[in-house]
PAFI-6524 format. One record per residue (C-alpha): residue number from 1; chain; x, y negated, z negated. Coordinates in steps of 0.2 Angstrom, whole numbers, plus 5000, padded with zeros to 4 digits. Layout:
# PAFI-6524
n_chain_px_py_pz
NUM_A_X_Y_Z
...
# end
This chain:
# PAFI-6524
n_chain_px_py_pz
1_A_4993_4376_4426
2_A_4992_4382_4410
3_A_4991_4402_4416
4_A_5007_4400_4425
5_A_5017_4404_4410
6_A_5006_4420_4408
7_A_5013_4426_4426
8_A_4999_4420_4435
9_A_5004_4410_4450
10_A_4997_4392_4454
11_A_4993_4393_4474
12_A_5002_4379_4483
13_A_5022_4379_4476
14_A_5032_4384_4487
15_A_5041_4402_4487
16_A_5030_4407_4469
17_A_5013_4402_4475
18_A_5001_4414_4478
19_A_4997_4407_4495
20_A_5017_4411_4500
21_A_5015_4428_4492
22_A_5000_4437_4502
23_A_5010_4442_4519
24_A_5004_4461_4509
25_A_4989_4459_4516
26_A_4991_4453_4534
27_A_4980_4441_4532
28_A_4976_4428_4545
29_A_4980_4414_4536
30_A_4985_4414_4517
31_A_4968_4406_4513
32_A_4957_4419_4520
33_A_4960_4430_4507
34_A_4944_4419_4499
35_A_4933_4416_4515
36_A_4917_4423_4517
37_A_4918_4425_4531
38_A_4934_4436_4532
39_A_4928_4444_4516
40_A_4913_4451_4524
41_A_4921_4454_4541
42_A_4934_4466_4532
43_A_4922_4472_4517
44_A_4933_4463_4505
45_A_4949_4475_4504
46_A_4962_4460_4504
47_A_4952_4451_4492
48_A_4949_4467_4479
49_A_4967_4471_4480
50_A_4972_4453_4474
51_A_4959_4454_4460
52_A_4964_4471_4455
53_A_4983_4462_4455
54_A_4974_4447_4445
55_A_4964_4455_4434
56_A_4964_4447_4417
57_A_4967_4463_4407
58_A_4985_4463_4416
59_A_4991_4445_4408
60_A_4990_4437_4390
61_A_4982_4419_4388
62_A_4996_4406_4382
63_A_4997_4396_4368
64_A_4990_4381_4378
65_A_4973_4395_4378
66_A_4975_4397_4360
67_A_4976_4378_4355
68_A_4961_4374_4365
69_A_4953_4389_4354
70_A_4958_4378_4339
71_A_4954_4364_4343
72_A_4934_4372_4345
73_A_4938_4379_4327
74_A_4941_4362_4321
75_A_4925_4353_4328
76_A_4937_4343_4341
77_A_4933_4351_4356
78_A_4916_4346_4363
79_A_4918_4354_4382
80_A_4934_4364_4389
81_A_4935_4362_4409
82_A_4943_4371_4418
83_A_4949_4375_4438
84_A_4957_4392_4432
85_A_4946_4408_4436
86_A_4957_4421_4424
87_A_4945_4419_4407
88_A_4957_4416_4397
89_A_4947_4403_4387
90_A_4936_4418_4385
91_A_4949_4428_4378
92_A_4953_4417_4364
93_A_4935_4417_4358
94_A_4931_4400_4366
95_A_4911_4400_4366
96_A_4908_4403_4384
97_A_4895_4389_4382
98_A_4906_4378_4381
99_A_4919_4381_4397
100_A_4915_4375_4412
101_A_4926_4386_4425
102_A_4923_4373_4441
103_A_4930_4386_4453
104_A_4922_4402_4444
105_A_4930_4416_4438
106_A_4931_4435_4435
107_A_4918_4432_4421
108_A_4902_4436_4431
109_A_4899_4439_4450
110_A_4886_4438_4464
111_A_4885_4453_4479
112_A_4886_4442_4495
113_A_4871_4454_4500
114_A_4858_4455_4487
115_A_4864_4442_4475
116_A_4862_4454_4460
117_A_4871_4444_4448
118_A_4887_4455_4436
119_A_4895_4453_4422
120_A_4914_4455_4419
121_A_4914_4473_4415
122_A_4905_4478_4428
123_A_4914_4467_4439
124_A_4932_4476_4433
125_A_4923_4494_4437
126_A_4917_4490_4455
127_A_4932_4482_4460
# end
């Protein structure tokens, strides 16, 4: 994926994957890091680690984030998908109107319990 070259690791390749990286955590399988179910059984600790790891202040977007930003600029880019949860089309200046980040991302966040919606910044400080 395009974030790779930022240092964030993709999941699935062998040896530099995330999943092939999280033995840290003593996790069940490398997966349950982002089960519900695990997450609410352990209060989250594995998962808020990784994200306090992954958070997007740590890494620089690419130029791959920045050409999508002008492509916007321009009047090309009528929608920017994306499978990537780091923000870093955010962090361009790309219009979060116009992202669709199809596995989420760090910009906002539900509680599993009362499903009190958070933005970014208030995700950063909780976790």
């Amino acid at each position: 994926g395009i974030s790779v070259s930022c240092g964030i690791p993709d999941f699935r390749s062998p040896g530099t994957g995330l999943y092939d990286n999280l033995q840290k955590y003593n996790l069940p399988t490398p997966q349950h890091v982002f089960d519900i179910s695990y997450f609410k059984a352990t209060e989250g600790k594995a998962f808020y680690l990784l994200a306090k790891e992954m958070w997007p202040d740590n890494f620089k977007p690419s130029p791959t984030h920045a050409f999508i930003k002008l492509l916007d600029d321009k009047g090309l880019l009528l929608r920017c998908y994306t499978q990537n949860i780091d923000t870093f089309e955010r962090a361009t200046g790309l219009d979060g109107d116009k992202i669709i980040e199809a596995h989420g991302s760090f910009a906002s966040a539900s509680c599993t319990k009362c499903k009190s919606s958070f933005d970014q910044n208030e995700c950063k400080r909780r976790i």
